[in-house]
Backbone as numpy.savetxt, mean C-alpha at the origin, in Angstrom:
# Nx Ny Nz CAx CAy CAz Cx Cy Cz
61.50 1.36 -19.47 60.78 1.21 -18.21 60.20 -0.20 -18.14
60.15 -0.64 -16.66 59.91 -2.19 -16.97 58.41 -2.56 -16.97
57.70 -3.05 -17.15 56.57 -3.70 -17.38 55.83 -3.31 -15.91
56.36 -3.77 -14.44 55.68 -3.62 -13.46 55.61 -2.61 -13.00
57.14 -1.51 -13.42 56.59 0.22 -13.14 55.96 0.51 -13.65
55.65 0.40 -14.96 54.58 0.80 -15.98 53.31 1.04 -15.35
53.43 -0.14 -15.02 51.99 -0.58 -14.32 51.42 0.09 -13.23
52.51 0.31 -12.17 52.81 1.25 -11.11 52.00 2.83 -11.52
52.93 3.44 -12.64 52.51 4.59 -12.98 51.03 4.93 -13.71
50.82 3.98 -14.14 49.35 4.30 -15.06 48.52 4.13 -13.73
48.62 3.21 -12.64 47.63 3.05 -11.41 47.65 4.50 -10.68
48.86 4.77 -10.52 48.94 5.96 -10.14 48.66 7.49 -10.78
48.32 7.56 -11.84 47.77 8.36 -12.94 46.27 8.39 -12.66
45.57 7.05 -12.58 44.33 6.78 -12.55 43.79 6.78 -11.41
44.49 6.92 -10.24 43.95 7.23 -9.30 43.49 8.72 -9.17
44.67 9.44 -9.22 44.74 10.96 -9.29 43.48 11.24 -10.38
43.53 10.55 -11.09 42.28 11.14 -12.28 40.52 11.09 -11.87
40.68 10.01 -11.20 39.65 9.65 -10.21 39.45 10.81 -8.98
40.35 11.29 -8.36 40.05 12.04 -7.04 39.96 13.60 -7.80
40.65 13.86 -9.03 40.17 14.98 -9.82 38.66 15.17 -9.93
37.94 13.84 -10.50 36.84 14.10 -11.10 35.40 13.96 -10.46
34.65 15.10 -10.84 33.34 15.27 -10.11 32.35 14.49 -10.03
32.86 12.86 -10.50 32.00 11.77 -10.65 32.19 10.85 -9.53
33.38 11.16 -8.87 33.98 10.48 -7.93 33.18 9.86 -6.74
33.08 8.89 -6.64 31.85 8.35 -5.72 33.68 6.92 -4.67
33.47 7.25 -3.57 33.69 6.56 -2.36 33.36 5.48 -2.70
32.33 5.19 -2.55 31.27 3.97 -1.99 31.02 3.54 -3.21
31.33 2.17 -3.54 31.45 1.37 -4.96 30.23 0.01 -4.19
29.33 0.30 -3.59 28.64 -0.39 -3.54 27.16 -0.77 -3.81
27.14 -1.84 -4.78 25.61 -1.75 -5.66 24.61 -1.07 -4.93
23.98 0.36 -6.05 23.12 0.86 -5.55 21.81 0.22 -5.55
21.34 -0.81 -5.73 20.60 -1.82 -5.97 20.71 -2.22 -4.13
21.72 -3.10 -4.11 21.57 -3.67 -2.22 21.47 -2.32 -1.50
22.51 -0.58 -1.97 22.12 0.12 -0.93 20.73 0.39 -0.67
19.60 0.38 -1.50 18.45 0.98 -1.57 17.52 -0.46 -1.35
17.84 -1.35 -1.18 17.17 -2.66 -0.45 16.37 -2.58 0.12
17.15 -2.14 1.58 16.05 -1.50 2.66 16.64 -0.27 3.60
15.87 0.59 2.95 16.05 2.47 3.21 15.61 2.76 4.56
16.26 3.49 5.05 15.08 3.97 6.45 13.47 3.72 5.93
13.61 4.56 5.17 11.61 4.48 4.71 11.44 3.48 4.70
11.92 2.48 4.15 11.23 0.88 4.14 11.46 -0.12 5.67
12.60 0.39 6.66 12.65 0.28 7.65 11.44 0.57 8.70
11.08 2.25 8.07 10.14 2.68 8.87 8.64 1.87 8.79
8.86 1.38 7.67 7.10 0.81 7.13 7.59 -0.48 7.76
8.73 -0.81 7.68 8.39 -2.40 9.19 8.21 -1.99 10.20
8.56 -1.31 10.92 8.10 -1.08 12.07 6.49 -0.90 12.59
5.91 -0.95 11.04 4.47 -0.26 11.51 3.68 -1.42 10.61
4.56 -2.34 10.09 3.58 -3.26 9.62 3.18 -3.30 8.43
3.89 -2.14 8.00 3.00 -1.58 6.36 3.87 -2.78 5.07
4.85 -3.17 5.61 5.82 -4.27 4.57 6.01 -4.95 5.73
6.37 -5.99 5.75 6.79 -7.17 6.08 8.39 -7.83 5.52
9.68 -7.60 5.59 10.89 -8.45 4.82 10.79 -9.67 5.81
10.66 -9.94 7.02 11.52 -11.17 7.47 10.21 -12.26 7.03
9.56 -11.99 6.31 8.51 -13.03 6.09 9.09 -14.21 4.54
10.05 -13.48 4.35 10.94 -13.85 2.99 12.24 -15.21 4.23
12.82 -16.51 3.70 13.05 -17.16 4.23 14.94 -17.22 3.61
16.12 -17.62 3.80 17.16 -17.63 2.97 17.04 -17.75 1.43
16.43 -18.95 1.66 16.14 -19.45 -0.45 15.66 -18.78 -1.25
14.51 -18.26 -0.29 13.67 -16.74 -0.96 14.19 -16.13 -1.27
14.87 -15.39 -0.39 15.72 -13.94 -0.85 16.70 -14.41 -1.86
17.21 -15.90 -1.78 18.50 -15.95 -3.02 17.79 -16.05 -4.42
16.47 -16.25 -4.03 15.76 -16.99 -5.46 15.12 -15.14 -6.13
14.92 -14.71 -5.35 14.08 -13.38 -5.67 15.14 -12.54 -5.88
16.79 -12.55 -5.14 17.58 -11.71 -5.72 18.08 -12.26 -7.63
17.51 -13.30 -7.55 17.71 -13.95 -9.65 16.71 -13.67 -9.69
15.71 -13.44 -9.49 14.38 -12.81 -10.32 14.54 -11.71 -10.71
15.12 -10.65 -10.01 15.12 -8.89 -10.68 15.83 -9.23 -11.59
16.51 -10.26 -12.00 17.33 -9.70 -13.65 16.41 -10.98 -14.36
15.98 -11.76 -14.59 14.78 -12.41 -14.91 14.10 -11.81 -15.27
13.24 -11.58 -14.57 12.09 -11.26 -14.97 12.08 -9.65 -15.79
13.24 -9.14 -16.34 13.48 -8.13 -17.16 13.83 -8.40 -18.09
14.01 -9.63 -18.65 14.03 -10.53 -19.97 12.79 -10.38 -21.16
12.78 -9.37 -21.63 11.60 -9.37 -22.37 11.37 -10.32 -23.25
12.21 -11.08 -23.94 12.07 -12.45 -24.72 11.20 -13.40 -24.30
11.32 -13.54 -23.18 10.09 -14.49 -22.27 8.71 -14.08 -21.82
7.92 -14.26 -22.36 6.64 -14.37 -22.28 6.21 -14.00 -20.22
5.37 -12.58 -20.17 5.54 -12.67 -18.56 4.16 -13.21 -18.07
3.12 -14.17 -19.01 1.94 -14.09 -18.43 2.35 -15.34 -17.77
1.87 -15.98 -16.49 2.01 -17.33 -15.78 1.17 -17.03 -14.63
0.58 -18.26 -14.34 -0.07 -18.33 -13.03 0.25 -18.86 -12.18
0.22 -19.58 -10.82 1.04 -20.24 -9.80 1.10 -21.67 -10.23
2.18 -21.63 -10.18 2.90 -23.11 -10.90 2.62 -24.07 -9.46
1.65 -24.92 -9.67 1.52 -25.99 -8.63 2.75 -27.44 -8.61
2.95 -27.51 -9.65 3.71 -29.18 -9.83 4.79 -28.64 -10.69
6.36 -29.45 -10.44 7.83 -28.67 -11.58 6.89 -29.08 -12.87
6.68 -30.16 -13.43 6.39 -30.44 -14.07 5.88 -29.71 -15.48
4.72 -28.44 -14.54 3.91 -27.64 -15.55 4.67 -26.17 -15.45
5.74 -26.07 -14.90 7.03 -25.24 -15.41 7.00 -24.91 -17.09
7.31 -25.44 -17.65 7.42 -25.58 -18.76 6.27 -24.69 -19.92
5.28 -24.98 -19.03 3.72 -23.36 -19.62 4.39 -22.28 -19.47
5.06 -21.99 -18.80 5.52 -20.38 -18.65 7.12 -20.42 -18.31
7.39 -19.80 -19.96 8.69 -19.69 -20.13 9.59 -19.10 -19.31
8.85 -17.97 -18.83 10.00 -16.85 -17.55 10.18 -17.76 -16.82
8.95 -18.41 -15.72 9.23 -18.80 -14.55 10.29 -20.25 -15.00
10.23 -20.74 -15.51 11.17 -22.19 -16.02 12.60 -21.32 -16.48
12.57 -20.72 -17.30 13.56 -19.41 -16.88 14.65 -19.55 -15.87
13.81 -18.95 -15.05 14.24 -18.22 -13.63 14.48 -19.83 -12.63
13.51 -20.84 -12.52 13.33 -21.63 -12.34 15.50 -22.83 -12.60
15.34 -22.25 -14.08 17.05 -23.02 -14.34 17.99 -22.20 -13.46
17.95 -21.05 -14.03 19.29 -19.95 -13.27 19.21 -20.23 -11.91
18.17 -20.23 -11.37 18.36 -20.51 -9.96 19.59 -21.86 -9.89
19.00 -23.23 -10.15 19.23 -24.50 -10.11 20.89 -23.99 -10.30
21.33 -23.29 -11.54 22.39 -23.12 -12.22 23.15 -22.63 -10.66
22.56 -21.41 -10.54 24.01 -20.27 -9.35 23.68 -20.96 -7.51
21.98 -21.64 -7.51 22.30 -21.83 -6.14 22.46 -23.26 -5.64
22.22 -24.12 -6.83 22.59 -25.55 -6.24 23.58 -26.50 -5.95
24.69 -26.08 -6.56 26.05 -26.41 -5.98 26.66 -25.45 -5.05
26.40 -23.88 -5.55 27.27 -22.64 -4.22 26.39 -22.92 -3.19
25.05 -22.95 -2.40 24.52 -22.83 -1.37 23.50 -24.39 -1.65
23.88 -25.65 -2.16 23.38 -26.95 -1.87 21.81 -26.88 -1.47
21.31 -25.73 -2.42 19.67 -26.23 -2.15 19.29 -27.18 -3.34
18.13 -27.79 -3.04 17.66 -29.12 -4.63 16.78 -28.69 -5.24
16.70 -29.23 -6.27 15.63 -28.62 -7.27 14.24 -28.41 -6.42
13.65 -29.54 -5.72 12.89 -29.17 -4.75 12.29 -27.92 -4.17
13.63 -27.73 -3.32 13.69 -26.82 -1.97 13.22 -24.93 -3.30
13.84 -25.02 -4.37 14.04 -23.87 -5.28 12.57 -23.72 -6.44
12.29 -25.05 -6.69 11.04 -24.77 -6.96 9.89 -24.31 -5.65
10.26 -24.69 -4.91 8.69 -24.36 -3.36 8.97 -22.94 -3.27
10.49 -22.56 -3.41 10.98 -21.16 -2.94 10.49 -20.24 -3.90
10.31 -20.55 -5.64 9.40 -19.77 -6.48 8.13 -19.66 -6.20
7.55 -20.77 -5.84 5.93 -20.98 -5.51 5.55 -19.50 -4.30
6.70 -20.09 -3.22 6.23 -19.10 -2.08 6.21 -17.68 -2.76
7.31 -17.34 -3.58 7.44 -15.94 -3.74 6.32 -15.49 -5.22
5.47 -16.75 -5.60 4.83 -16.11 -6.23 3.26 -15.55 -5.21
3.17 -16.91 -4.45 1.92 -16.98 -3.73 1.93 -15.59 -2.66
2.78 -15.54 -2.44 3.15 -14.03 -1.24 2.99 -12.90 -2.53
2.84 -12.86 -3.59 3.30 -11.38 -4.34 4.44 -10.99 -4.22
5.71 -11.40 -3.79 7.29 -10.76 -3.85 7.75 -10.75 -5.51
7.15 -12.12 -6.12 7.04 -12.24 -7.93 6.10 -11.84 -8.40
5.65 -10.15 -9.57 4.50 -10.38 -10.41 5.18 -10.21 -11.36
5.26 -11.38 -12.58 5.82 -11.23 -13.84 5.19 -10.27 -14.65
4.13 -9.96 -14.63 3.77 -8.85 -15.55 4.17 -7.66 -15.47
4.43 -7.06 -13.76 5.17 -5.99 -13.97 6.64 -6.08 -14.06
7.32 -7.18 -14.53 8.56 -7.40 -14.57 9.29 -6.85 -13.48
9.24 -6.70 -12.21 9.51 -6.16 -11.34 9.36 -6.98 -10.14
10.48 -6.96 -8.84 10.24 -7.51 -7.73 9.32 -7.00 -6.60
8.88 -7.06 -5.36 8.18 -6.39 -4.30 9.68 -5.37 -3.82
10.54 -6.18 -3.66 11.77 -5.26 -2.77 11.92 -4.24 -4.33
11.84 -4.49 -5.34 12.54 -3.07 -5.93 11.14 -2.30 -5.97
9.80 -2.55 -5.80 8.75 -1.68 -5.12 8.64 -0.86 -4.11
9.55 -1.56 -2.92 9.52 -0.97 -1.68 10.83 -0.20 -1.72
11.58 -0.42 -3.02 12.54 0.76 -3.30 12.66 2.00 -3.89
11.34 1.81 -4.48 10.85 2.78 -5.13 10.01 4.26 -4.51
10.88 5.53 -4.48 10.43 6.35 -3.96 9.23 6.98 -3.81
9.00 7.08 -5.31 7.08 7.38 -5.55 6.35 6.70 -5.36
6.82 5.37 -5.19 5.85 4.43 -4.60 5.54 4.25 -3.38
6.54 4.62 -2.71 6.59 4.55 -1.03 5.48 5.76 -0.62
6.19 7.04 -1.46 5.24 8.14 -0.58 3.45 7.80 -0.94
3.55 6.96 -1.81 2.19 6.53 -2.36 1.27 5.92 -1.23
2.76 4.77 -0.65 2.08 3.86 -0.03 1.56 5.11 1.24
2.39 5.24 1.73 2.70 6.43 2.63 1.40 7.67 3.07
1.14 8.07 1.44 -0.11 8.92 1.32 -1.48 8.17 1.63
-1.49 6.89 1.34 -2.93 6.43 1.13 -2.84 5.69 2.61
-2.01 5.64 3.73 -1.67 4.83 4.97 -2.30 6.69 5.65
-1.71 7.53 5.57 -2.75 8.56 5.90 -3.72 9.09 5.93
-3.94 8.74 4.39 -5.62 8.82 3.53 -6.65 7.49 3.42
-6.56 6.84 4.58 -7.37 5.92 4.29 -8.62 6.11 3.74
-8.78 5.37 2.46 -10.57 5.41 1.96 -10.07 6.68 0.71
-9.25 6.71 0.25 -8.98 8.17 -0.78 -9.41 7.61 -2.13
-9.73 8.48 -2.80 -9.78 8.42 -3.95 -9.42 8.84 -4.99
-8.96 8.68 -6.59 -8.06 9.25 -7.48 -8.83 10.58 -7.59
-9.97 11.04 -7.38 -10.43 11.99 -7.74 -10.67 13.42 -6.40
-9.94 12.98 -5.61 -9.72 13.79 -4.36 -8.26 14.89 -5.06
-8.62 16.16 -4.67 -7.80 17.34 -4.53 -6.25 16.79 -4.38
-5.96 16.42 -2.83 -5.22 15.67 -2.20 -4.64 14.84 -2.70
-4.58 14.21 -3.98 -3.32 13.75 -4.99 -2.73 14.17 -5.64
-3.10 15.43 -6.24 -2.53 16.18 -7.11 -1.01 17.15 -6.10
-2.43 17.80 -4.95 -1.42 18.65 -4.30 -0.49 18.43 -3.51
-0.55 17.02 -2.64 0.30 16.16 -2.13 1.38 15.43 -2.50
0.74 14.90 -3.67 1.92 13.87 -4.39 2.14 14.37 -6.07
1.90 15.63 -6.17 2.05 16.22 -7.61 1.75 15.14 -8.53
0.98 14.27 -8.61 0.28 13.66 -9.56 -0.61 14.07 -10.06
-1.19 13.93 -11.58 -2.55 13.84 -11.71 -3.16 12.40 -12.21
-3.88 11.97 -11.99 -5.21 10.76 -11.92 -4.44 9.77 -12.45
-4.30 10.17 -13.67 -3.71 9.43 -14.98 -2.54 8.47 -14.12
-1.43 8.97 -14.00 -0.13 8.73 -13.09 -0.65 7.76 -11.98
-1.26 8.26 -11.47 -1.17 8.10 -9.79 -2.01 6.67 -9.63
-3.18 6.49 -10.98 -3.74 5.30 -10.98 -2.99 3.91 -11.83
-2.30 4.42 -12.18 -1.36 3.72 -12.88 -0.23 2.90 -11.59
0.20 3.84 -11.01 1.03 3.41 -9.71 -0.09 2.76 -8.84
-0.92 3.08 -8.61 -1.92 2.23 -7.85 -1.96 0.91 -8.33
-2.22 0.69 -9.56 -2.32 -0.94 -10.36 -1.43 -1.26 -10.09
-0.06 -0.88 -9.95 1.37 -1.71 -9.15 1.41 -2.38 -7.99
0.96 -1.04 -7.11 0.60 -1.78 -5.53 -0.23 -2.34 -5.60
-1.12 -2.88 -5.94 -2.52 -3.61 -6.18 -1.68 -4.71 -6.58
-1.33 -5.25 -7.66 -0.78 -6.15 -7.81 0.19 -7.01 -7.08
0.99 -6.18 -6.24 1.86 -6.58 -5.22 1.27 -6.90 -4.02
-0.31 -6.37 -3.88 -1.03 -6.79 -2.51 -0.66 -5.79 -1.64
-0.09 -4.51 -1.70 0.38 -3.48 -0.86 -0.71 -2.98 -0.30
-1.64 -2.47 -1.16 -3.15 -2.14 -1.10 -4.03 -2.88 -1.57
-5.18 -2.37 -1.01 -6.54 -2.65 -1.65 -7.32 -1.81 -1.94
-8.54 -2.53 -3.17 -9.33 -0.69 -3.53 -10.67 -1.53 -3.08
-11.59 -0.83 -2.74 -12.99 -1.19 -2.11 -13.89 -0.16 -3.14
-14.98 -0.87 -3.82 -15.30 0.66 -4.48 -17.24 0.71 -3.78
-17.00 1.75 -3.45 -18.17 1.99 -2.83 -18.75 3.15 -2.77
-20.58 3.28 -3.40 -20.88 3.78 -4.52 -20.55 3.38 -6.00
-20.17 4.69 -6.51 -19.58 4.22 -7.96 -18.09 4.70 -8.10
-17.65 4.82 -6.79 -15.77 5.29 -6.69 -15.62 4.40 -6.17
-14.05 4.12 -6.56 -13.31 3.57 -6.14 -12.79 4.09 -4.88
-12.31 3.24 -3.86 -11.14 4.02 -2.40 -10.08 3.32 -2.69
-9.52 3.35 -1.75 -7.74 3.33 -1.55 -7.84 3.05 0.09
-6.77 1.59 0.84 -6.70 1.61 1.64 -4.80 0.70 1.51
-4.59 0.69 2.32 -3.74 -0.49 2.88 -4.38 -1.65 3.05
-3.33 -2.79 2.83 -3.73 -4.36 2.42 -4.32 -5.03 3.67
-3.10 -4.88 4.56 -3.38 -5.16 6.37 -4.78 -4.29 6.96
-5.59 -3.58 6.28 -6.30 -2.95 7.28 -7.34 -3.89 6.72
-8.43 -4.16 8.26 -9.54 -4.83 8.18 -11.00 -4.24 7.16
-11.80 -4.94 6.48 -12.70 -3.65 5.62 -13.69 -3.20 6.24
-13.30 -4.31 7.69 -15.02 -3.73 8.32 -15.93 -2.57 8.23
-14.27 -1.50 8.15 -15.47 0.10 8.61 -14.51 0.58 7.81
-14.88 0.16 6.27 -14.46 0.84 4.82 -15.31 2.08 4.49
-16.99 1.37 4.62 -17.90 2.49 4.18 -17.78 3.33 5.05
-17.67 3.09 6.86 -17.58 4.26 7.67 -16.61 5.28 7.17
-15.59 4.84 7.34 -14.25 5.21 6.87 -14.45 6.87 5.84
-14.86 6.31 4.79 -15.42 7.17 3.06 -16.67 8.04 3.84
-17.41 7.66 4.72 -18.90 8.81 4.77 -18.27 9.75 5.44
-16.67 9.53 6.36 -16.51 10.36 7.54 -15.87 11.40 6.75
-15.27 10.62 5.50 -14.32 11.90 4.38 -15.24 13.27 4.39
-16.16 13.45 4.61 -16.93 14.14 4.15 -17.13 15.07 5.48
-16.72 16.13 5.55 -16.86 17.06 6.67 -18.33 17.18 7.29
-19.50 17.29 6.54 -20.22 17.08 7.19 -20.90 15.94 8.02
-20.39 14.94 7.74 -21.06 13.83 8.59 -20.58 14.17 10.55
-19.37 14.19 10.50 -19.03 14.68 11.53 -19.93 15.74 12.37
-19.81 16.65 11.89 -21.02 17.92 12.26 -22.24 17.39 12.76
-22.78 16.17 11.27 -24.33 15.92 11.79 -24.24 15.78 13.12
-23.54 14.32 13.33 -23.23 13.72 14.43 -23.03 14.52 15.71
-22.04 15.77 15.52 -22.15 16.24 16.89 -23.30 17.45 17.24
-24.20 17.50 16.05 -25.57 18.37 16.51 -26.17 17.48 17.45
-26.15 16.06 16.70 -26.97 15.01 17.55 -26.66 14.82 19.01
-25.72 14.58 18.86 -25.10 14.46 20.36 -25.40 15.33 21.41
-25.36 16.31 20.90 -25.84 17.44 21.49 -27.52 17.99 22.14
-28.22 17.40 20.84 -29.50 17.15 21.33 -29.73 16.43 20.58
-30.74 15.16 21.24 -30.79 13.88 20.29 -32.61 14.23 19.45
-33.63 15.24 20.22 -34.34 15.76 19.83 -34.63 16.79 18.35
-33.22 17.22 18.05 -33.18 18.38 17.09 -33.88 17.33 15.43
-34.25 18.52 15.32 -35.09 17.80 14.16 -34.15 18.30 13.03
-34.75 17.68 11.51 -33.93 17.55 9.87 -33.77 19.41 10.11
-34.20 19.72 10.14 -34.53 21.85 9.82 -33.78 22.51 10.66
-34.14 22.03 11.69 -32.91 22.33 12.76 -31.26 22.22 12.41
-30.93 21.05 12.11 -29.67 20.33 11.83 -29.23 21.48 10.59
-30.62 21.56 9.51 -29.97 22.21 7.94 -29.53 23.74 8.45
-30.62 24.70 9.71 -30.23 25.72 10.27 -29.22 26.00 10.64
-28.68 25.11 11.80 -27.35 24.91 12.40 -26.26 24.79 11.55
-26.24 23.93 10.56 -25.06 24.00 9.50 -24.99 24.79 8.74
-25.82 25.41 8.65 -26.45 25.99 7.09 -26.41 25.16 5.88
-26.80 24.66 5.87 -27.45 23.40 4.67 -28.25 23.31 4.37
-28.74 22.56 3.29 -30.09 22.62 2.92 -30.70 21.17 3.39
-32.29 21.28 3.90 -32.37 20.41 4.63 -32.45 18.98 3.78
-33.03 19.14 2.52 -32.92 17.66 1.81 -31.29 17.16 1.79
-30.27 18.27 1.48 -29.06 17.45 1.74 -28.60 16.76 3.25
-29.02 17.23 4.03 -29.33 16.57 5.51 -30.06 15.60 5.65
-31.52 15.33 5.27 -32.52 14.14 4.82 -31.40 13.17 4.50
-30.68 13.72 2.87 -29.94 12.33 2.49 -29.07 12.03 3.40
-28.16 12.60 3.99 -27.53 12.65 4.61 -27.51 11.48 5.92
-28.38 11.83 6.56 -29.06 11.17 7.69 -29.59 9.83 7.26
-30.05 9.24 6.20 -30.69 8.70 5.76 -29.41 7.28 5.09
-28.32 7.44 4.81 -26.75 7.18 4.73 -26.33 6.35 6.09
-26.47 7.75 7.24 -25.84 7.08 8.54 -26.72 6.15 8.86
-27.73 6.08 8.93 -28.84 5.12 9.24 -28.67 3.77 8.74
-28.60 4.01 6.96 -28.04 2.47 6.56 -26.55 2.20 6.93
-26.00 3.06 7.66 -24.50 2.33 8.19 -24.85 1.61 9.63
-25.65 2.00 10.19 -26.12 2.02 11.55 -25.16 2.72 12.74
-25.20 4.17 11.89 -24.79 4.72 13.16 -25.04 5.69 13.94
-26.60 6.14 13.10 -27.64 6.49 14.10 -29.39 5.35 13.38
-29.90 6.02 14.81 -31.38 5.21 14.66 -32.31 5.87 15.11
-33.32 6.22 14.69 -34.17 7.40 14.55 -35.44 6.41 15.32
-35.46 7.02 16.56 -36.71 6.14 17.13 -38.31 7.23 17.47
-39.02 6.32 18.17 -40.22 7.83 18.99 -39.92 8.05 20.16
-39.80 9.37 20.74 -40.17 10.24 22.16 -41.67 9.06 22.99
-41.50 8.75 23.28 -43.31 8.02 24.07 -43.82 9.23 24.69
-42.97 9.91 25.27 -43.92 11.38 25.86 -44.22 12.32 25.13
-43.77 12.34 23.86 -43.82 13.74 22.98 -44.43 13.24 21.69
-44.12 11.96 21.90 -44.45 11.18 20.23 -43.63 11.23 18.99
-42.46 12.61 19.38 -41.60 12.99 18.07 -40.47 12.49 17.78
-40.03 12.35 16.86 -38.68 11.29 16.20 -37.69 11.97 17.41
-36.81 11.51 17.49 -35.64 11.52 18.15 -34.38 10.71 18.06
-33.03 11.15 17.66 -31.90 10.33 17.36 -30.97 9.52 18.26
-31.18 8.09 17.67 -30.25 7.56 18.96 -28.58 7.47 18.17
-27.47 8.06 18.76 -26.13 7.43 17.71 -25.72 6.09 18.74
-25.25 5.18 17.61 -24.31 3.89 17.84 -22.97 4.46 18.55
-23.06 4.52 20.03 -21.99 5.02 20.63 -20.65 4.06 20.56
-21.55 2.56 20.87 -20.17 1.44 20.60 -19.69 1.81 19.19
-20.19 1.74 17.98 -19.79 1.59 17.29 -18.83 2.94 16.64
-18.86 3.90 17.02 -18.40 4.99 16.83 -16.84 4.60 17.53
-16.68 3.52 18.94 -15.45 3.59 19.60 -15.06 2.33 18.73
-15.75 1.67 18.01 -14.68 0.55 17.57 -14.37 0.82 16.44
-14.59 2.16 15.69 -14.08 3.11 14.64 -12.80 3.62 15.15
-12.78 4.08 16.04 -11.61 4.90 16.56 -10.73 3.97 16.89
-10.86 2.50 17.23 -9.52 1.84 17.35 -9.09 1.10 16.20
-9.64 1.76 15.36 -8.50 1.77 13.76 -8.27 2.80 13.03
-9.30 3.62 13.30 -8.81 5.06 12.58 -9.17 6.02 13.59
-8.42 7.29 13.60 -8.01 8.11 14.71 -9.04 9.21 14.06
-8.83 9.59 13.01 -9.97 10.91 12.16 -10.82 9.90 11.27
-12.20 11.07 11.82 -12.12 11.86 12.58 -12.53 11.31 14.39
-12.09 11.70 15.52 -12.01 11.67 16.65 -13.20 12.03 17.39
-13.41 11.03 18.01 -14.64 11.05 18.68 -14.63 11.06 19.79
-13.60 10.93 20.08 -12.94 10.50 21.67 -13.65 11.64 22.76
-13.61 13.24 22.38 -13.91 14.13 22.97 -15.58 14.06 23.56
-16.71 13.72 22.28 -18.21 13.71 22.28 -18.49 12.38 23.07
-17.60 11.24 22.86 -18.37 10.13 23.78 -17.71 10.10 24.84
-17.04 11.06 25.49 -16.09 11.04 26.63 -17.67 11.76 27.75
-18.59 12.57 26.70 -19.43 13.50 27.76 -20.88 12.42 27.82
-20.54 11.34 27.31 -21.65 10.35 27.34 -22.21 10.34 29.06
């Protein structure tokens, strides 16, 4: 048999062996680019929660040589933002990553050492590079548990590791789930605000103005206080603990909270002489045009 039937028949053997077997996959295309950008990570542009087109051509060629870079454990991953090429050379990864680039993109796509060093700088200064987690932002935003993470705490604004609501939501416990938090933290995905002696959980893009509001509202009763008040701005601490059934010193503190937020103010009656509650009505609506719960929309609608 001649050499090129040969050849013929073993292709043809190996095909058939292929459409036999239960490993058989169609689509021979790196699951790495398919999972790039997923609907889910689609969906979080649309809403702002990631950002890709903020990444420029050079970027993306320089950050697609970083995921195998920066998984080089031989190289040292501590470095800080390399201001001048020069001080390259302090941190072995990035000088690294820094050659390979020079190596695959400066003759195929004619960028200069220049243009490829600014293009590391940007992607360190943006967070798309943290060498310590040896990991890129895009294989973050590829990452499933990380997404519903991001996902959970874009619902849960102001959450904390020690809320119910991580475990039963995202089958984590503390341990896990704060661990994945130090990821997004590092990447700038989130931010933690700690107020009191807990820590919260927000998204990076959200403003902190009304962080503390945010955390007092977690709390089912603040809501309540608020709409006794509303209701009658006269009702006194005993009243309020009656109505809820609470006890009235936890109401005292309570009240005593919204006050240092300023979002009520406890003035005098001139005809009666007796305390009486005023609530921060503005400020209650410029709550609601960043966070929806809890909704106020209904109580200052009867203003």
């Amino acid at each position: 048999m001649s050499l090129e039937r040969r050849r013929e028949t073993e292709e043809i053997k190996e095909k058939k062996s292929m459409e036999r077997s239960s490993f058989r996959h169609d689509d021979f295309t790196p699951l790495e680019e398919k999972t790039l950008i997923t609907e889910e990570v689609e969906k979080q542009q649309d809403e702002n929660v990631v950002i890709f087109d903020e990444l420029n051509e050079i970027e993306t060629d320089v950050l697609d040589i970083a995921k195998e870079v920066l998984k080089l454990k031989r190289y040292d991953s501590e470095f800080e933002i390399v201001s001048e090429k020069d001080k390259i050379q302090k941190f072995p990864i990035i000088e690294k990553l820094y050659a390979q680039c020079i190596s695959k993109l400066s003759y195929r796509k004619g960028y200069s050492k220049e243009d490829i060093f600014l293009a590391i700088r940007g992607l360190e200064e943006k967070n798309w590079i943290v060498t310590s987690e040896r990991r890129t932002k895009i294989e973050i935003l590829s990452n499933e548990k990380l997404i519903n993470i991001l996902n959970f705490i874009k619902e849960n604004p102001g959450i904390h590791a020690r809320d119910e609501k991580v475990e039963k939501e995202l089958n984590l416990s503390r341990t896990p789930f704060l661990k994945h938090i130090m990821t997004l933290e590092r990447f700038k995905l989130i931010r933690s605000k700690k107020i009191g002696k807990t820590l919260h959980y927000f998204l990076a893009d959200i403003p902190e103005n009304y962080d503390k509001l945010k955390v007092i509202f977690i709390n089912d009763v603040i809501p309540q206080i608020l709409e006794q008040i509303f209701k009658d701005e006269l009702i006194t601490i005993t009243n309020l603990g009656e109505n809820l059934d609470i006890y009235p010193g936890t109401i005292q503190y309570h009240v005593k909270k919204l006050t240092e937020l300023n979002l009520i103010k406890i003035a005098k009656n001139n005809q009666t002489g007796k305390n009486i509650f005023l609530v921060n009505f503005e400020l209650l609506k410029k709550y609601n045009e960043f966070f929806k719960e809890p909704d106020f929309t209904r109580l200052l609608e009867g203003i």
